[in-house]
Backbone atoms as SQL, in Angstrom:
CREATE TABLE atoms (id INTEGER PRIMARY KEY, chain TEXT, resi INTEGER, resn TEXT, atom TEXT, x REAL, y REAL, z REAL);
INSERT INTO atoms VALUES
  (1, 'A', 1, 'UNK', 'N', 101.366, 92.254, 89.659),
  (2, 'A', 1, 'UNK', 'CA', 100.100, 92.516, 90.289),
  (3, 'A', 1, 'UNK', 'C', 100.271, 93.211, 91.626),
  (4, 'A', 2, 'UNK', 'N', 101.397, 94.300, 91.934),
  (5, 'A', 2, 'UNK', 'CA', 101.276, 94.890, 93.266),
  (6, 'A', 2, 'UNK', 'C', 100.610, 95.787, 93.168),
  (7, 'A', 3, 'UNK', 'N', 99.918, 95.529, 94.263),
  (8, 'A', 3, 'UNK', 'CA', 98.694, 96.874, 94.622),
  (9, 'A', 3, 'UNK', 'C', 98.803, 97.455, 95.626),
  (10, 'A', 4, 'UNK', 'N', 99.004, 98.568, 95.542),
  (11, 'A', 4, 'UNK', 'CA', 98.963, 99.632, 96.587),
  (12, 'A', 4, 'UNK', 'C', 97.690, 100.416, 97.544),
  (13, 'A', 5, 'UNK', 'N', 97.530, 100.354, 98.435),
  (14, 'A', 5, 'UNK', 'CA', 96.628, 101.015, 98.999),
  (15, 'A', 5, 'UNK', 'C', 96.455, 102.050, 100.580),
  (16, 'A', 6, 'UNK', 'N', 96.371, 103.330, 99.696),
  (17, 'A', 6, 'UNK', 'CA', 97.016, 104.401, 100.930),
  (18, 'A', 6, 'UNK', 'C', 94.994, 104.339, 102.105),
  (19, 'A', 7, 'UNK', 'N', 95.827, 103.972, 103.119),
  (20, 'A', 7, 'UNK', 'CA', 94.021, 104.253, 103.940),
  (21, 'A', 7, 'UNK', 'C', 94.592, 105.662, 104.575),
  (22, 'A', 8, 'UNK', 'N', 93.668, 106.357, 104.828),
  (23, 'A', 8, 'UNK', 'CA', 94.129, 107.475, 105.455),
  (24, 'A', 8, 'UNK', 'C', 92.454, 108.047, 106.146),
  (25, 'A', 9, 'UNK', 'N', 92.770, 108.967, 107.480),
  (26, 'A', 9, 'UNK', 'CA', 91.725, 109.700, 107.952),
  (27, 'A', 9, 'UNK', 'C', 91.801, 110.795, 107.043),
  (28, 'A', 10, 'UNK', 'N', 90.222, 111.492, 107.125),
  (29, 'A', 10, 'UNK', 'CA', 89.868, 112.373, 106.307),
  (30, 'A', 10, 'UNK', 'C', 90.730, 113.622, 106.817),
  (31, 'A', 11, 'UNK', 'N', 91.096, 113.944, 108.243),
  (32, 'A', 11, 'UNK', 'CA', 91.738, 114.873, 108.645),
  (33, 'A', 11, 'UNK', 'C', 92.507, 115.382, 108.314),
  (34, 'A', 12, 'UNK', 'N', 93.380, 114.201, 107.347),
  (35, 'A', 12, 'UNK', 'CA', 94.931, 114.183, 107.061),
  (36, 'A', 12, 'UNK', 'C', 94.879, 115.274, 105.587),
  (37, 'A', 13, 'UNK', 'N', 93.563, 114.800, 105.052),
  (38, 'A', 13, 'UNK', 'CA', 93.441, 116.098, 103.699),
  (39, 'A', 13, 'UNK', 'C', 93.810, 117.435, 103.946),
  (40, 'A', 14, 'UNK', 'N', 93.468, 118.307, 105.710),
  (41, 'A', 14, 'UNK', 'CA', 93.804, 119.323, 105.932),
  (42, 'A', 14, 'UNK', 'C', 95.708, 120.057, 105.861),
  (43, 'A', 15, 'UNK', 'N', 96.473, 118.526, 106.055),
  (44, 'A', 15, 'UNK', 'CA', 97.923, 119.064, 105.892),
  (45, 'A', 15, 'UNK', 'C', 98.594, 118.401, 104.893),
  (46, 'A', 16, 'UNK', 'N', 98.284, 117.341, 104.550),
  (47, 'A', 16, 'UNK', 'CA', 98.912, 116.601, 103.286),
  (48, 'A', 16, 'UNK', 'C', 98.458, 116.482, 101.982),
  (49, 'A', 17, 'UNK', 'N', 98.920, 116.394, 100.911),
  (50, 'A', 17, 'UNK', 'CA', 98.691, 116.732, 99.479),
  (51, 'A', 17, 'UNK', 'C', 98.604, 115.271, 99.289),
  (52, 'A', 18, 'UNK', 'N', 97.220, 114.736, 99.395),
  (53, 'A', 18, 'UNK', 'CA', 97.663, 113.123, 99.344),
  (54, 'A', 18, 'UNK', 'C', 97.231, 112.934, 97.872),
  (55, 'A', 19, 'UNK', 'N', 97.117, 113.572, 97.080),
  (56, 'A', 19, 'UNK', 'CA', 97.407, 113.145, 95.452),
  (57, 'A', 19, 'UNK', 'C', 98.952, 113.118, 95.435),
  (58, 'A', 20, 'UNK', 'N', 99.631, 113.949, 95.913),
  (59, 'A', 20, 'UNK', 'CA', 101.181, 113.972, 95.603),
  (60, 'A', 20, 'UNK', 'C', 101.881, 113.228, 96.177),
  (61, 'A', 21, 'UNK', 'N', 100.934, 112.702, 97.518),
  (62, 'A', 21, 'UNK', 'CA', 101.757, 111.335, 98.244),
  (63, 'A', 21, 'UNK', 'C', 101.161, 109.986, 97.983),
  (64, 'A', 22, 'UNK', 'N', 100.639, 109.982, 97.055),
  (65, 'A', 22, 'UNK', 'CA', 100.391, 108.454, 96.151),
  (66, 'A', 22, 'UNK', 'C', 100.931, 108.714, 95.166),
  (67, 'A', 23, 'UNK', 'N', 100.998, 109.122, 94.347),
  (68, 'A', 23, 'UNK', 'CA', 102.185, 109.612, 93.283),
  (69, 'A', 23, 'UNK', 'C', 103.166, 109.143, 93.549),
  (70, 'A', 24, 'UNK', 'N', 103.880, 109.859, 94.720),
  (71, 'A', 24, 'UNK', 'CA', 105.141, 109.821, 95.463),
  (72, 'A', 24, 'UNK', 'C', 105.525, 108.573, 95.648),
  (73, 'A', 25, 'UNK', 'N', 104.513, 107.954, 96.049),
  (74, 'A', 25, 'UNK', 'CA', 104.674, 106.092, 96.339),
  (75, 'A', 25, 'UNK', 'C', 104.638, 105.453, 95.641),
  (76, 'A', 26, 'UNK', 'N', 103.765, 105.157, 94.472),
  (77, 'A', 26, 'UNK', 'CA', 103.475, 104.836, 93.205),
  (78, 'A', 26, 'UNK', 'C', 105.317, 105.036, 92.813),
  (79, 'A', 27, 'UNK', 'N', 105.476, 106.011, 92.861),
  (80, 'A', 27, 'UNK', 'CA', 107.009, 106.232, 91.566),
  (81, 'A', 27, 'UNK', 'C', 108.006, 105.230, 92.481),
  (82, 'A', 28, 'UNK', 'N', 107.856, 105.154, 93.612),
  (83, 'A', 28, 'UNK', 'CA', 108.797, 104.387, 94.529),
  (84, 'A', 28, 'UNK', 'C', 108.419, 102.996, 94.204),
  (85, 'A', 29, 'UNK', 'N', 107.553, 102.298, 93.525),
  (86, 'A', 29, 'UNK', 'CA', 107.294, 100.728, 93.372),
  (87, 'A', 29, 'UNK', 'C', 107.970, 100.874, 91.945),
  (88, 'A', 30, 'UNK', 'N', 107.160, 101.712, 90.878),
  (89, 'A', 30, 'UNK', 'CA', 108.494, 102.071, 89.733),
  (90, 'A', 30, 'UNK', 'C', 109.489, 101.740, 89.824),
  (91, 'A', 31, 'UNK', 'N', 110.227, 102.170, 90.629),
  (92, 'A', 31, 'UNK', 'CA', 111.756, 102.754, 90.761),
  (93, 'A', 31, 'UNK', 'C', 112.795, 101.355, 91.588),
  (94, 'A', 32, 'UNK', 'N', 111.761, 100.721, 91.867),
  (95, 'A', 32, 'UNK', 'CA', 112.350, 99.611, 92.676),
  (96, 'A', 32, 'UNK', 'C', 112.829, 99.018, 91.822),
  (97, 'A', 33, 'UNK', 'N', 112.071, 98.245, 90.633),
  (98, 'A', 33, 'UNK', 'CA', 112.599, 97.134, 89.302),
  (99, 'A', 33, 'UNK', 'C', 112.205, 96.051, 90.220),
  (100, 'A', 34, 'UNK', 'N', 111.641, 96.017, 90.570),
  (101, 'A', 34, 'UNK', 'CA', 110.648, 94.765, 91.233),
  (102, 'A', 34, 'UNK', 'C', 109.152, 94.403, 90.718),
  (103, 'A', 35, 'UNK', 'N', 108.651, 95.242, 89.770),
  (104, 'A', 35, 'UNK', 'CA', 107.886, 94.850, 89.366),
  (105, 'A', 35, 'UNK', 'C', 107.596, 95.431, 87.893),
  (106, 'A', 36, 'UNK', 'N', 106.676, 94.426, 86.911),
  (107, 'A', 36, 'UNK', 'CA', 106.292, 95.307, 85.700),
  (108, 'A', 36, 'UNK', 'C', 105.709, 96.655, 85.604),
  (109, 'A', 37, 'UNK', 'N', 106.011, 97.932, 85.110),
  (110, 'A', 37, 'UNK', 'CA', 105.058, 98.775, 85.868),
  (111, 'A', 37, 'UNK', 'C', 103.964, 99.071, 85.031),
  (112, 'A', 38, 'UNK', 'N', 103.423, 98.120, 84.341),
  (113, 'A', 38, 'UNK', 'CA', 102.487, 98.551, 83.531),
  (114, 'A', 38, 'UNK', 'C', 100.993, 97.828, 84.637),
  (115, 'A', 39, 'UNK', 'N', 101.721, 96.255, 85.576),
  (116, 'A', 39, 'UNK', 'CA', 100.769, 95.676, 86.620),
  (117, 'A', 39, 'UNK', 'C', 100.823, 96.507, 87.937),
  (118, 'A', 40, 'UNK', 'N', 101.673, 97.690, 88.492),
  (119, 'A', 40, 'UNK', 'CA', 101.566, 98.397, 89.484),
  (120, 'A', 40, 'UNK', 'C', 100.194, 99.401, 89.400),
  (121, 'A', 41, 'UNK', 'N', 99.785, 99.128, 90.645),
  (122, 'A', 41, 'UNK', 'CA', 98.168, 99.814, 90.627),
  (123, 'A', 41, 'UNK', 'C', 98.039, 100.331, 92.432),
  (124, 'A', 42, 'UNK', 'N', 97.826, 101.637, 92.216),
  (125, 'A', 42, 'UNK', 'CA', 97.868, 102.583, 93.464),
  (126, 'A', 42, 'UNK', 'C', 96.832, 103.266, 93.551),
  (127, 'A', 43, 'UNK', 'N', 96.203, 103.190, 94.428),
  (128, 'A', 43, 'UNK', 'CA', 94.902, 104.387, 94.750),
  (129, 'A', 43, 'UNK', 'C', 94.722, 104.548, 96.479),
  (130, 'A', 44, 'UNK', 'N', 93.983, 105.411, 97.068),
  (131, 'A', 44, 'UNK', 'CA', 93.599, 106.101, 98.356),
  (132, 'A', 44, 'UNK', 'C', 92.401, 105.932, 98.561),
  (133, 'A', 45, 'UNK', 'N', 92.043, 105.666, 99.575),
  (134, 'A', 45, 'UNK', 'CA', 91.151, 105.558, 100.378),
  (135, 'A', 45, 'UNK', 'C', 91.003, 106.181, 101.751),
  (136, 'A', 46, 'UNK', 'N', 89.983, 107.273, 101.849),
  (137, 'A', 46, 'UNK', 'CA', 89.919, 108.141, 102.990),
  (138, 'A', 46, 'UNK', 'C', 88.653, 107.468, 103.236),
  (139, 'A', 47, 'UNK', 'N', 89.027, 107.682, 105.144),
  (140, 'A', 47, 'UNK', 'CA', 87.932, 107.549, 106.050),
  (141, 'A', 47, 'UNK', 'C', 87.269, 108.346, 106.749),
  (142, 'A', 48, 'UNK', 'N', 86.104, 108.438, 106.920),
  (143, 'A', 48, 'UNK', 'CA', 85.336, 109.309, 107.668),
  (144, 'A', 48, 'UNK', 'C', 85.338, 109.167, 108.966),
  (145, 'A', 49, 'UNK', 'N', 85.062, 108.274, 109.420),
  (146, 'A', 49, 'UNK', 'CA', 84.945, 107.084, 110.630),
  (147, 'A', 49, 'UNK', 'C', 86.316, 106.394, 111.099),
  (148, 'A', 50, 'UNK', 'N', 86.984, 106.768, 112.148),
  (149, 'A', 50, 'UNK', 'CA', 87.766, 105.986, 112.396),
  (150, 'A', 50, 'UNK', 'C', 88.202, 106.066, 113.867),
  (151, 'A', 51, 'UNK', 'N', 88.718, 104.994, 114.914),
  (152, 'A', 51, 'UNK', 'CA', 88.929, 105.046, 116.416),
  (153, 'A', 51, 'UNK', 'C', 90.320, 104.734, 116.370),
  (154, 'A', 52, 'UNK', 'N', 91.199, 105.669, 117.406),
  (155, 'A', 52, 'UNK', 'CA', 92.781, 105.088, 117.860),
  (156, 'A', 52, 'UNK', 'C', 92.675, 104.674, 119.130),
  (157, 'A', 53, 'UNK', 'N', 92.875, 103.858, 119.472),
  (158, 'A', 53, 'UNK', 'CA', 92.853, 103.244, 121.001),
  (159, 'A', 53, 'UNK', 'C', 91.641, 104.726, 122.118),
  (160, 'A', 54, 'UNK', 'N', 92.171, 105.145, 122.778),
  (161, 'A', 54, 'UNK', 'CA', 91.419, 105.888, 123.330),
  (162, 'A', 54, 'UNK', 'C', 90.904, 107.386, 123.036),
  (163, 'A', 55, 'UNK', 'N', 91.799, 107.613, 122.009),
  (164, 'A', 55, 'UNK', 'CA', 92.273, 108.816, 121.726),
  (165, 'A', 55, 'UNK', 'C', 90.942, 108.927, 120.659),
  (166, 'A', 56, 'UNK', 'N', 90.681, 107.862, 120.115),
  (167, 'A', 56, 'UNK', 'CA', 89.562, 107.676, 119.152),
  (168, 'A', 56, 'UNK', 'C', 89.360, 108.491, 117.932),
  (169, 'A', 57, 'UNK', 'N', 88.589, 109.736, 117.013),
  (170, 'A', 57, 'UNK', 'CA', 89.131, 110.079, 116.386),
  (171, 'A', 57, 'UNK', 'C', 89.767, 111.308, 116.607),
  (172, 'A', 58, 'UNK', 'N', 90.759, 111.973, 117.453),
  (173, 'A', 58, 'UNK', 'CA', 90.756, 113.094, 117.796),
  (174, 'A', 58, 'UNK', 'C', 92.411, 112.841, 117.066),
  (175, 'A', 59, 'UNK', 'N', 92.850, 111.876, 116.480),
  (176, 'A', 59, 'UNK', 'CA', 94.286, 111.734, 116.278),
  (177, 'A', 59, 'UNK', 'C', 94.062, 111.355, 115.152),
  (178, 'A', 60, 'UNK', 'N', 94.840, 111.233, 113.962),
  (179, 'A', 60, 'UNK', 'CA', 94.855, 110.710, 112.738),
  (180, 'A', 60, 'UNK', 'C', 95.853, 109.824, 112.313),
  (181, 'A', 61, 'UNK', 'N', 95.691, 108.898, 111.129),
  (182, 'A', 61, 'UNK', 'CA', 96.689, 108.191, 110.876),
  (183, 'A', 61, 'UNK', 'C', 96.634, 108.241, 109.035),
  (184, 'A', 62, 'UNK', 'N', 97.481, 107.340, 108.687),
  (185, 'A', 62, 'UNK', 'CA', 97.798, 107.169, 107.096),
  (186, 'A', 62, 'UNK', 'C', 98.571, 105.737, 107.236),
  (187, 'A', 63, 'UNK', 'N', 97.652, 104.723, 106.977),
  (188, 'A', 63, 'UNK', 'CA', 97.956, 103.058, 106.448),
  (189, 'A', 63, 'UNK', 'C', 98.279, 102.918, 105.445),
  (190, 'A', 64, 'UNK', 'N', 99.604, 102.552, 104.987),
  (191, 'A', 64, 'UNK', 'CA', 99.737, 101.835, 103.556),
  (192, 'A', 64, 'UNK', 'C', 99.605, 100.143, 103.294),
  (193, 'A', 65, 'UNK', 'N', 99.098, 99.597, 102.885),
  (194, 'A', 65, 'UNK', 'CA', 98.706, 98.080, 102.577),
  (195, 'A', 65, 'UNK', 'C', 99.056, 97.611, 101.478),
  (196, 'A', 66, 'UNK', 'N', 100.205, 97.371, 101.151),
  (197, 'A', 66, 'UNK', 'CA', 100.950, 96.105, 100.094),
  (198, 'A', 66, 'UNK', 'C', 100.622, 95.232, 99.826),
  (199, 'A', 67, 'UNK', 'N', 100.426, 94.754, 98.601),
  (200, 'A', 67, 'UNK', 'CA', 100.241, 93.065, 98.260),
  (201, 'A', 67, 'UNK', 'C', 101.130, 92.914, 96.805),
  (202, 'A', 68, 'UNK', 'N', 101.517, 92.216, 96.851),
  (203, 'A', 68, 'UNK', 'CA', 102.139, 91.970, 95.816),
  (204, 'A', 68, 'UNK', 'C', 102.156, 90.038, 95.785),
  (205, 'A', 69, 'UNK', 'N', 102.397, 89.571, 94.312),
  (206, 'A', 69, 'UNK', 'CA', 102.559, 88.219, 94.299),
  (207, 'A', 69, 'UNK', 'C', 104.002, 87.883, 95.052),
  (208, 'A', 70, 'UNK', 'N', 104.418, 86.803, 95.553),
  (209, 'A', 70, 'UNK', 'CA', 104.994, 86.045, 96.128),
  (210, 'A', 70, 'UNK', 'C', 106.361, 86.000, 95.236),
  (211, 'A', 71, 'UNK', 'N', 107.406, 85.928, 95.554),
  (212, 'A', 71, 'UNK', 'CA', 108.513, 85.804, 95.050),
  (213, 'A', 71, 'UNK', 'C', 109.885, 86.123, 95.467),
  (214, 'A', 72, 'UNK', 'N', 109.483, 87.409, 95.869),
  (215, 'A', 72, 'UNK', 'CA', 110.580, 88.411, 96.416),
  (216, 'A', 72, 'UNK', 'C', 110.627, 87.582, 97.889),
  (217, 'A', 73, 'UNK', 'N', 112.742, 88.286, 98.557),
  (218, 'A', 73, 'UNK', 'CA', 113.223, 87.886, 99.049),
  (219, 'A', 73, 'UNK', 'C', 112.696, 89.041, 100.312),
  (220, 'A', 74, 'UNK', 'N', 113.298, 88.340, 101.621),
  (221, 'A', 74, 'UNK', 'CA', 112.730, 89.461, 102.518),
  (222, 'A', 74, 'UNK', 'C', 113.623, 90.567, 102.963),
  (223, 'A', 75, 'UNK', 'N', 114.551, 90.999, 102.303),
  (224, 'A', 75, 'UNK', 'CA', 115.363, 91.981, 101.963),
  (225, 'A', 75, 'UNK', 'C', 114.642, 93.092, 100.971),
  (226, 'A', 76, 'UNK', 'N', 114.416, 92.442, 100.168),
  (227, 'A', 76, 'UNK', 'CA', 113.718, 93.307, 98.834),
  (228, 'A', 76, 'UNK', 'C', 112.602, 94.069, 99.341),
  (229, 'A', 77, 'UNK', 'N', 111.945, 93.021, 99.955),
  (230, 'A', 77, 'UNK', 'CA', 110.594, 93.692, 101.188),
  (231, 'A', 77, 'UNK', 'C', 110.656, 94.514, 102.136),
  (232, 'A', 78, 'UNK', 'N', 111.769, 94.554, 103.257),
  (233, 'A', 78, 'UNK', 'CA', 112.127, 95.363, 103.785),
  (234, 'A', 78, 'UNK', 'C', 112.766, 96.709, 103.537),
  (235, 'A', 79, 'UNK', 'N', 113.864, 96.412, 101.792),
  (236, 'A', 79, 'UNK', 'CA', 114.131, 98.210, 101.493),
  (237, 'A', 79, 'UNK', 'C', 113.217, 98.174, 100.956),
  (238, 'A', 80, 'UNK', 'N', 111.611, 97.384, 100.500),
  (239, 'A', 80, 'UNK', 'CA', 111.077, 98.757, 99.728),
  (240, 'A', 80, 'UNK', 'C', 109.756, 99.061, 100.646),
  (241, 'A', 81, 'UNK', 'N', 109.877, 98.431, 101.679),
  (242, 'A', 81, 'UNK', 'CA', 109.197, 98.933, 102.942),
  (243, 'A', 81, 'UNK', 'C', 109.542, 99.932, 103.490),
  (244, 'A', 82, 'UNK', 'N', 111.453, 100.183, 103.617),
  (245, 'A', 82, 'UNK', 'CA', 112.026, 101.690, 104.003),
  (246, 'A', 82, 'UNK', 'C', 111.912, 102.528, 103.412),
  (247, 'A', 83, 'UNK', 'N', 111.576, 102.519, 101.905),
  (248, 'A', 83, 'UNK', 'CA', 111.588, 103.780, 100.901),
  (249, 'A', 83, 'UNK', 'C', 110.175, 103.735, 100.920),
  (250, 'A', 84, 'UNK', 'N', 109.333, 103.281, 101.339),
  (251, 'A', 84, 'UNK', 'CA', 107.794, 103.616, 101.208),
  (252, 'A', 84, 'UNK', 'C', 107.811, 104.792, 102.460),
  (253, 'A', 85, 'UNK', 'N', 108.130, 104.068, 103.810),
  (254, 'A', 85, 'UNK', 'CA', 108.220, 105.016, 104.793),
  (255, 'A', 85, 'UNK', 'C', 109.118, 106.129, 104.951),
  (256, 'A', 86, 'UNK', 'N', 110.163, 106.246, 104.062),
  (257, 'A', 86, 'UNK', 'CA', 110.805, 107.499, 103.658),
  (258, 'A', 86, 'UNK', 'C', 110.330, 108.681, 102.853),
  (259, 'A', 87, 'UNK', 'N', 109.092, 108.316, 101.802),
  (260, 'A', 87, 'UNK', 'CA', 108.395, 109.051, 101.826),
  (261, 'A', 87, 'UNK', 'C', 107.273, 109.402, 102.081),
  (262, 'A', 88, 'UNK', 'N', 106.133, 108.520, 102.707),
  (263, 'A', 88, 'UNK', 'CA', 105.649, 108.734, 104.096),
  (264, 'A', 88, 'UNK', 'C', 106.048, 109.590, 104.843),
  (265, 'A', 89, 'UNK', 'N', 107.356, 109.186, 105.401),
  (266, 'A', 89, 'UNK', 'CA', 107.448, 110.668, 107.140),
  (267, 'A', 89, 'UNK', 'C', 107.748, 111.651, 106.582),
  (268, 'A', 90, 'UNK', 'N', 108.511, 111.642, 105.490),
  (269, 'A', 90, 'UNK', 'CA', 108.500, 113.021, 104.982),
  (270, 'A', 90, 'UNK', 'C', 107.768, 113.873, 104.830),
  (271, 'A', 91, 'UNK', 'N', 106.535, 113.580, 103.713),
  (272, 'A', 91, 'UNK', 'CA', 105.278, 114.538, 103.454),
  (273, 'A', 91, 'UNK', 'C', 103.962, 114.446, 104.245),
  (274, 'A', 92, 'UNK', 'N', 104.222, 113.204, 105.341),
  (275, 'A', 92, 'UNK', 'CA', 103.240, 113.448, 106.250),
  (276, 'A', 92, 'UNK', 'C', 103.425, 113.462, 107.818),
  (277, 'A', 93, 'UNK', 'N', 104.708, 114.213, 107.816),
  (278, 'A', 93, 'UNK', 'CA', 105.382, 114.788, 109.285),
  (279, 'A', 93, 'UNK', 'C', 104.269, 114.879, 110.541),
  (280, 'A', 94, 'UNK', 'N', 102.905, 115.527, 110.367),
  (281, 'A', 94, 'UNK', 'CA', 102.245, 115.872, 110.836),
  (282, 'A', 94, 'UNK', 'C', 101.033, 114.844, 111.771),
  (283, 'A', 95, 'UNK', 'N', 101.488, 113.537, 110.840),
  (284, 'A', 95, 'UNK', 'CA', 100.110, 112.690, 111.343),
  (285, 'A', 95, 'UNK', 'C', 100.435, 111.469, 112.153),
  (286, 'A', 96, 'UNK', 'N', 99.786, 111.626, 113.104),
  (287, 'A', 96, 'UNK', 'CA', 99.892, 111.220, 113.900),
  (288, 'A', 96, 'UNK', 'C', 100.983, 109.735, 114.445),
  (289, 'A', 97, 'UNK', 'N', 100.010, 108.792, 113.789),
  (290, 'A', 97, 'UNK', 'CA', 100.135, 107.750, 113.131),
  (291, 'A', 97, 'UNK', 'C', 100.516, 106.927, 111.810),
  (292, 'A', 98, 'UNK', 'N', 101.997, 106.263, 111.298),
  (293, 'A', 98, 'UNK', 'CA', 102.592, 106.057, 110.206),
  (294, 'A', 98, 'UNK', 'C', 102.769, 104.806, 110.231),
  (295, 'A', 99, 'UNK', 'N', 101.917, 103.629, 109.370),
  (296, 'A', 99, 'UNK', 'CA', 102.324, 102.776, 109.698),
  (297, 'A', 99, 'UNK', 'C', 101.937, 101.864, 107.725),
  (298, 'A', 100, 'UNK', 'N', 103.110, 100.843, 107.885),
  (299, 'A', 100, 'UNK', 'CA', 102.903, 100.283, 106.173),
  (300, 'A', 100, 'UNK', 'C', 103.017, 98.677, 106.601),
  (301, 'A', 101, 'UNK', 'N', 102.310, 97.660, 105.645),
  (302, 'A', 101, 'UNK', 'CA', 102.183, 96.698, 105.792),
  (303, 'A', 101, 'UNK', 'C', 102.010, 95.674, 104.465),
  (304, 'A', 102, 'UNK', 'N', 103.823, 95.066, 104.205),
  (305, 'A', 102, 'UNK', 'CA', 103.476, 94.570, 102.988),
  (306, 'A', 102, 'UNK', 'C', 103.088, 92.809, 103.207),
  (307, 'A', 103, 'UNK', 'N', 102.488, 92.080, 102.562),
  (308, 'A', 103, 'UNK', 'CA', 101.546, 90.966, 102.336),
  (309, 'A', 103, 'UNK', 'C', 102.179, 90.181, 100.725),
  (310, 'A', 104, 'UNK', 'N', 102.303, 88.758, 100.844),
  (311, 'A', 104, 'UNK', 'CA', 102.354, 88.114, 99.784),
  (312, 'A', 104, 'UNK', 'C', 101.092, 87.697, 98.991),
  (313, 'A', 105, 'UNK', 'N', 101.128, 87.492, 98.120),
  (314, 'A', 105, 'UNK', 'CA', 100.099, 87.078, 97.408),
  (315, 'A', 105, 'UNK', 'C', 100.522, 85.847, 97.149),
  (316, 'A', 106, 'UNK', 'N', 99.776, 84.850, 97.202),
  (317, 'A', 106, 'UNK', 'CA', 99.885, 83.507, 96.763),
  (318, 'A', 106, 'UNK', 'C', 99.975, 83.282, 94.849),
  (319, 'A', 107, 'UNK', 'N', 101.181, 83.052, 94.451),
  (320, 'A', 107, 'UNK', 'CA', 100.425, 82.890, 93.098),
  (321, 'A', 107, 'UNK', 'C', 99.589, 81.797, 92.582),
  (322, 'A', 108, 'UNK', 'N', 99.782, 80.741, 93.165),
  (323, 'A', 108, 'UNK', 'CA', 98.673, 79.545, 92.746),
  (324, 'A', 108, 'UNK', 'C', 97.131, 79.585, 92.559),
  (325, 'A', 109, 'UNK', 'N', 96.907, 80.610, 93.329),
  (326, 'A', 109, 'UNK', 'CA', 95.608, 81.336, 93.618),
  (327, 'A', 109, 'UNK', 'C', 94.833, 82.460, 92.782),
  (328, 'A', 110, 'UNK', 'N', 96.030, 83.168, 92.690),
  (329, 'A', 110, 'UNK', 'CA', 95.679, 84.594, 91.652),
  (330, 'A', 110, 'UNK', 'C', 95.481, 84.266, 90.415),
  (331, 'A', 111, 'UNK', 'N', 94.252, 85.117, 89.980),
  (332, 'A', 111, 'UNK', 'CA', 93.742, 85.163, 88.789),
  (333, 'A', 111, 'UNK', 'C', 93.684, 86.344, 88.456),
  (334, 'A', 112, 'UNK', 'N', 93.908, 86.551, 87.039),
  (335, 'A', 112, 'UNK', 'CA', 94.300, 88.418, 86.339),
  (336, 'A', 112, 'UNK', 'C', 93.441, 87.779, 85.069),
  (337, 'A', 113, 'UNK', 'N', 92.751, 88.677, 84.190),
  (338, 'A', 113, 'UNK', 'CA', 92.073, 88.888, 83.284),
  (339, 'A', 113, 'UNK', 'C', 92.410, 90.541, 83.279),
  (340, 'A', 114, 'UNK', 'N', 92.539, 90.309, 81.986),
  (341, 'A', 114, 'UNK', 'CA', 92.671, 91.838, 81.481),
  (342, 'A', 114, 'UNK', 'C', 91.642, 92.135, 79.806),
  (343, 'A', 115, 'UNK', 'N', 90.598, 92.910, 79.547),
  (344, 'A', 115, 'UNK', 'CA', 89.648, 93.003, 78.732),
  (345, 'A', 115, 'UNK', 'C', 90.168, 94.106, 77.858);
């Protein structure tokens, strides 16, 4: 059940190919063997609206937000926190702001239905 979620300012559409950099990330949770990849699920979310400390929106950023269920060691978390941000700075050299944030999921809690 890891879910991926790219937040990004709308600005960032002007220099980055962000279909090709969710892709890009997406194949990197693949590629790990950390998870089934038939439960890996990635999509983007652009903002219209957004403030950086003072700079407010005159600067842009690109958030990645991890969740995955609970299990993994915090090694496993950290390289696949480095290979997220490896391709991150790569294809988005330009923006401002790069920042990723992975999260456990409780499994006692989670519920999946599939129809």
């Amino acid at each position: 059940m890891p879910n991926l979620v790219v937040e990004y300012s709308s600005s960032v559409d002007e220099r980055v190919n962000t279909q090709g950099l969710l892709e890009d990330l997406h194949q990197v949770l693949i590629d790990s063997g950390l998870f089934e990849i038939e439960s890996i699920k990635s999509r983007a979310q652009r903002y219209h609206s957004w403030l950086i400390g003072e700079k407010e929106d005159s600067e842009d950023f690109i958030h990645l937000n991890f969740e995955m269920l609970s299990g993994r060691n915090e090694e496993q978390k950290r390289e696949l926190s480095r290979k997220l941000m490896s391709v991150l700075a790569e294809q988005a050299n330009t923006v401002y702001s790069l920042t990723i944030n992975i999260r456990d999921m409780d499994k006692n809690c989670f519920i999946k239905v599939i129809n």
